[in-house]
C-alpha positions as CSV (number, residue, x, y, z in Angstrom):
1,X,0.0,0.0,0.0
2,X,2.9,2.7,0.6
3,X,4.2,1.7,-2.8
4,X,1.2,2.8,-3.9
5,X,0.7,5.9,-2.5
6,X,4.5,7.3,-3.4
7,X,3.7,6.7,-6.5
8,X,0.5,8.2,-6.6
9,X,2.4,11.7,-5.1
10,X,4.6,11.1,-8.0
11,X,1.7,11.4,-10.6
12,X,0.2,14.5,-8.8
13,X,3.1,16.7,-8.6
14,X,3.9,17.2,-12.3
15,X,0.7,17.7,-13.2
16,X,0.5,20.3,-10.4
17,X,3.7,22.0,-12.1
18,X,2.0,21.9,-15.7
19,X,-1.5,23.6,-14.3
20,X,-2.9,25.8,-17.2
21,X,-5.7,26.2,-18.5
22,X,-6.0,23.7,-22.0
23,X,-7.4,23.2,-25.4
24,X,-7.7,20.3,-27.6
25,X,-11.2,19.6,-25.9
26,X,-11.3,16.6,-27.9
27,X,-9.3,14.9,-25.8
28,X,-11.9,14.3,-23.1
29,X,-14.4,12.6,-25.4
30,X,-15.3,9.0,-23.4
31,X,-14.9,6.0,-25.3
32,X,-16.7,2.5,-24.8
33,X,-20.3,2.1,-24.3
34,X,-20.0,0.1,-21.2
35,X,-18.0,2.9,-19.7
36,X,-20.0,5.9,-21.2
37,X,-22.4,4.6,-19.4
38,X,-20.6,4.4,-16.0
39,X,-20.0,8.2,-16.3
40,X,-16.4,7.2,-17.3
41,X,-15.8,5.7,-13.7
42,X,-13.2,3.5,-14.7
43,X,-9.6,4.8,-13.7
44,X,-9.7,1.9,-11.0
45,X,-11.2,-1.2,-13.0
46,X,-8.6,-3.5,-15.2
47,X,-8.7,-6.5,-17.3
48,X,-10.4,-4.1,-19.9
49,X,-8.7,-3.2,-23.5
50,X,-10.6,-0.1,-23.3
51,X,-8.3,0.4,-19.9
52,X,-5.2,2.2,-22.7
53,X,-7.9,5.1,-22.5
54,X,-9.0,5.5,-18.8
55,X,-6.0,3.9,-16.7
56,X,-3.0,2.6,-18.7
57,X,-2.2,0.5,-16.2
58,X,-5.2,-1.5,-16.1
59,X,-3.8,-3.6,-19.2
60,X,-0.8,-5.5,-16.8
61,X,-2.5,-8.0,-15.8
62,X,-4.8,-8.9,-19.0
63,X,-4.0,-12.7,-19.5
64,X,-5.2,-13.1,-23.2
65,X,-4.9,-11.3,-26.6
66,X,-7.7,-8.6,-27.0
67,X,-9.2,-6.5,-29.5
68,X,-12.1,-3.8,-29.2
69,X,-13.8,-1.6,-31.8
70,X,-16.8,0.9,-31.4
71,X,-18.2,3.7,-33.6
72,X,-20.7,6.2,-33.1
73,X,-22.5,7.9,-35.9
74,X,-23.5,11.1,-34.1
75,X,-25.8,14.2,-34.5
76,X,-24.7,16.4,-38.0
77,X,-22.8,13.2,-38.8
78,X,-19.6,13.6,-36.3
79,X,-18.5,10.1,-36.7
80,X,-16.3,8.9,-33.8
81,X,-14.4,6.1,-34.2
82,X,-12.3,4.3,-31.1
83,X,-10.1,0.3,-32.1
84,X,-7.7,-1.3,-29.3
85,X,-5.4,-4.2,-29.6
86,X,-3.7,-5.7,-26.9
87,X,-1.2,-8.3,-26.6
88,X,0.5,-9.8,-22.8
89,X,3.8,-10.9,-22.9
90,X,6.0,-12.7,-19.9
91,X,7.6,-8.9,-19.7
92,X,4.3,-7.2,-19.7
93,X,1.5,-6.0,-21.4
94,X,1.8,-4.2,-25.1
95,X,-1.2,-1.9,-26.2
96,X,-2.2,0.0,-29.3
97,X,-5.3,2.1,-29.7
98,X,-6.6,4.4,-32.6
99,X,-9.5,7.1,-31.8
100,X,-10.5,9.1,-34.6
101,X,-13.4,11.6,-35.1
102,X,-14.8,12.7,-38.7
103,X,-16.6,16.0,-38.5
104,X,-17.7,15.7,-42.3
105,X,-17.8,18.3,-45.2
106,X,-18.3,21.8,-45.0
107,X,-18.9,24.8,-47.5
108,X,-16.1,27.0,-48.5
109,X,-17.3,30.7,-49.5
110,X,-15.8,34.0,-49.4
111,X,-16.6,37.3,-48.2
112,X,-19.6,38.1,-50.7
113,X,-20.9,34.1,-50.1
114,X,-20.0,32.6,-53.0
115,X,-18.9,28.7,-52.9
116,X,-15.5,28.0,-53.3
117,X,-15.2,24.0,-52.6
118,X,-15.4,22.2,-49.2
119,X,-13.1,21.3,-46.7
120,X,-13.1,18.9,-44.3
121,X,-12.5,18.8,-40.3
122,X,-11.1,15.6,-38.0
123,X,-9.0,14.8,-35.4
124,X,-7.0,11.5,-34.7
125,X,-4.8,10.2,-31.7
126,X,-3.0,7.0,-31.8
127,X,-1.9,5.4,-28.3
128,X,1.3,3.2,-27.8
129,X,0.8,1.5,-24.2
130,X,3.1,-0.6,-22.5
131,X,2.2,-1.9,-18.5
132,X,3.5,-4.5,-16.3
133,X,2.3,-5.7,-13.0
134,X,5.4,-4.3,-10.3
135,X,4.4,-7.1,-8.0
136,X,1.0,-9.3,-6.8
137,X,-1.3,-6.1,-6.5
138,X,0.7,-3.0,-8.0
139,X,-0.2,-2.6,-11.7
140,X,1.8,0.5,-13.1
141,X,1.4,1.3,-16.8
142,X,2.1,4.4,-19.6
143,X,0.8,5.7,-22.7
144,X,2.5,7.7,-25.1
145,X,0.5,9.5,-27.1
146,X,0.4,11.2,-30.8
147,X,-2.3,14.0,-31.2
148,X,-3.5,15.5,-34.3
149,X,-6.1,17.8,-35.2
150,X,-6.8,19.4,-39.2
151,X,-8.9,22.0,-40.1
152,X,-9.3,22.6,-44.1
153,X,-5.7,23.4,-45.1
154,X,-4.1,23.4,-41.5
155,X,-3.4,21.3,-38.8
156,X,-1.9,20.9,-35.7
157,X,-0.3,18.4,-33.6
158,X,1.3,17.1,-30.4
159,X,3.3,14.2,-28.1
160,X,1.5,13.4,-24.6
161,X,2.2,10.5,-22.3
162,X,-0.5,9.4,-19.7
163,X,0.9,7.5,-16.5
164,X,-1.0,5.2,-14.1
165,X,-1.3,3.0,-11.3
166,X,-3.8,0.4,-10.0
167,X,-3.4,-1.2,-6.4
168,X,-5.8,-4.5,-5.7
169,X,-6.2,-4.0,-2.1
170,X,-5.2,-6.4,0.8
171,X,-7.5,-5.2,3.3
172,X,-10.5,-6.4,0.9
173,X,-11.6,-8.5,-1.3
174,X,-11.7,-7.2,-4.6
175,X,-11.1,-3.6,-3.6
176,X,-8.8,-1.5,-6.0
177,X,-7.2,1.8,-6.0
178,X,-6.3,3.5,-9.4
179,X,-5.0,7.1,-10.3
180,X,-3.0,8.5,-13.1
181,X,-2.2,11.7,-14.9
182,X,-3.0,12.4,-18.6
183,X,-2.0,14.3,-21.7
184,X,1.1,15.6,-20.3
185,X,2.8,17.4,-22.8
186,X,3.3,19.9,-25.2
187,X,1.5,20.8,-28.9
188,X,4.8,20.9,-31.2
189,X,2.8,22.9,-34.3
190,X,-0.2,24.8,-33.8
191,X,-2.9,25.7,-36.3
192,X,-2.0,29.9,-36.3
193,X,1.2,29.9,-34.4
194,X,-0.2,30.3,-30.8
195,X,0.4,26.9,-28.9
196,X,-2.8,25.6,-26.5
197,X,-2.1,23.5,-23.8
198,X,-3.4,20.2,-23.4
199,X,-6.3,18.9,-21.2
200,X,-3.8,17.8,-18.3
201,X,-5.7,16.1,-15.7
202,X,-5.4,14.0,-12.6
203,X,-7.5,11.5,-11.3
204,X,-8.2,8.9,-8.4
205,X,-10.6,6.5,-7.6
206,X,-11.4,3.2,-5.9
207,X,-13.7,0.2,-7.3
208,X,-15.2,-3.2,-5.4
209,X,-16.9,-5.3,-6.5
210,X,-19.5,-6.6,-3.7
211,X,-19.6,-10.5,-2.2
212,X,-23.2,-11.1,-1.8
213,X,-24.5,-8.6,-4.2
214,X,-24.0,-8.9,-8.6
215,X,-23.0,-5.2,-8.2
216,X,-19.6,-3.5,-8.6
217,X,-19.1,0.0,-8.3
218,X,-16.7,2.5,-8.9
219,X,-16.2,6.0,-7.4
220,X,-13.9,8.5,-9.5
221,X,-12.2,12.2,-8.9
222,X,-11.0,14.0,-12.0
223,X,-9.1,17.5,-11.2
224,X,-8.4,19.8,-14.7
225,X,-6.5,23.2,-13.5
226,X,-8.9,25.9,-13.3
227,X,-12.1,23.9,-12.9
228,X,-13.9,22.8,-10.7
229,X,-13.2,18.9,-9.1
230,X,-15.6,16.9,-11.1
231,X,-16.8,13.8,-9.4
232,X,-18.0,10.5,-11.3
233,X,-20.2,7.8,-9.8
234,X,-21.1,4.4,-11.7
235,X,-22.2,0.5,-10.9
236,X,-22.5,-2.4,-12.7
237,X,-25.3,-4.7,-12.0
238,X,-25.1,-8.4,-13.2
239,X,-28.7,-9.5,-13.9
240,X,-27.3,-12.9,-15.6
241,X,-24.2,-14.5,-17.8
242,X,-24.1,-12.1,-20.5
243,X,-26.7,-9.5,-19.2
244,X,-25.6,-6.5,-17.2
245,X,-27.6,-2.8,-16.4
246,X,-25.4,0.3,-16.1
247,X,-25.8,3.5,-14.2
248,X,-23.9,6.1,-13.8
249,X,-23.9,10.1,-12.3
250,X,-20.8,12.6,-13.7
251,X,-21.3,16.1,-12.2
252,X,-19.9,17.5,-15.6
253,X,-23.6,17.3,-16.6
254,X,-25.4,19.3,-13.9
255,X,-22.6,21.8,-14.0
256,X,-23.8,21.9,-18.4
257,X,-27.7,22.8,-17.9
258,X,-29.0,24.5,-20.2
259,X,-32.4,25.5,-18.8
260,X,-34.5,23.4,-19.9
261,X,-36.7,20.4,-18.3
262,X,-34.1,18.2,-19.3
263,X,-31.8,19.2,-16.9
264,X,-32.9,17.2,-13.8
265,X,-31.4,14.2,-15.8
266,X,-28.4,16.5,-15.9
267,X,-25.3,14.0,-15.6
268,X,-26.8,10.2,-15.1
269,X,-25.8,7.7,-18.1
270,X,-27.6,4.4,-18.1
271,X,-26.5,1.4,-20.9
């Protein structure tokens, strides 16, 4: 347990010393329906290829090959595609993950409205993960990540690595730990010259999974600098083999309302 928590102060303080505010909004975007609709709980939970996205560590101790794939055809046809591969070896655990989103076509026209052609908008990050279990309950794991954004004729592009840790607990059965920090780094070219910083952000959380109840939980912090602390709630019920109900409650979406009826609703995902 100390292991864990020294390396969990390792993880906080750079991201403390790289605190500004960000762009590349993107980069928050959720993937995977099952943990979309756990309010993206999931920095504590492994054995999960979609783990290269929410806890890079949660790959170590994956004991098969696996390969995940999900795509969302969304309002105005923003297309968002998300594909992980991952592969444990005696050394560790080897990941690769492409997300990609297609924002479509768009009209080109100058000052006076005329059409000149269209242009076309997406972004694209590739992941390279490699994790390894340090011993029986320490999983420690890293991404490194390339980011790239294009607008019409220009783009822009950056290098980011994401670092975390999962600790199975000894004090309980199937109680874990997990934290990490992600997107540090820097954008290399920027679209006019004036470079944004990346969505750095921290977070901790702790999972169990319950002995005389089909329900495992998870309980998630996420700190950006200059926002508020966001908290993320979500369980997993088991109604049979290969049927499961999803909740979850993100306080991202109450803090979004928009003033409408709707917004009581603000924040829960069910899936």
């Amino acid at each position: 347990m100390t292991k864990f928590f020294l390396l969990l102060a390792a993880l906080l303080f750079p991201a403390m010393s790289f605190a500004q505010s960000a762009g590349y909004t993107f980069l928050r975007t959720p993937v995977g329906a099952r943990q979309a609709a756990m309010a993206a709980s999931f920095i504590s939970i492994s054995k999960d290829a979609h783990s290269i996205y929410y806890n890079p560590a949660g790959l170590a101790d994956m004991s098969n090959r696996a390969a995940t794939f999900g795509y969302i055809n969304n309002i105005l046809d923003v297309q968002d595609f998300f594909g992980a591969y991952v592969m444990p070896h005696k050394q560790g655990s080897y990941g690769f993950a492409l997300q990609y989103t297609d924002y479509g076509e768009f009209k080109r026209t100058n000052e006076f409205g005329e059409e000149l052609g269209d242009f076309g908008a997406n972004n694209v990050i590739a992941y390279l993960n490699y994790s390894r279990a340090h011993s029986e309950r320490l999983l420690v794991g890293g991404n490194l990540k390339y980011i790239r954004s294009a607008l019409a004729d220009f783009s822009s592009d950056a290098f980011a690595l994401d670092l975390g840790v999962i600790y199975h607990s000894s004090l309980f059965d199937n109680l874990n730990f997990g934290a990490g920090v992600f997107n540090l780094g820097r954008v290399r070219k920027a679209f006019d010259g004036a470079k944004e910083d990346l969505p750095l952000n921290f977070q901790f959380g702790v999972s169990k999974r319950l002995e005389h109840l089909p329900l495992m939980y998870s309980l998630t912090l996420v700190g950006y600098p200059d926002e508020d602390v966001q908290f993320r709630a979500g369980g997993e019920f088991n109604l049979s083999e290969n049927a499961f109900l999803r909740l979850g409650y993100n306080t991202l979406g109450r803090d979004q309302k928009v003033g409408t009826d709707s917004d009581r609703f603000a924040g829960l995902s069910i899936g």
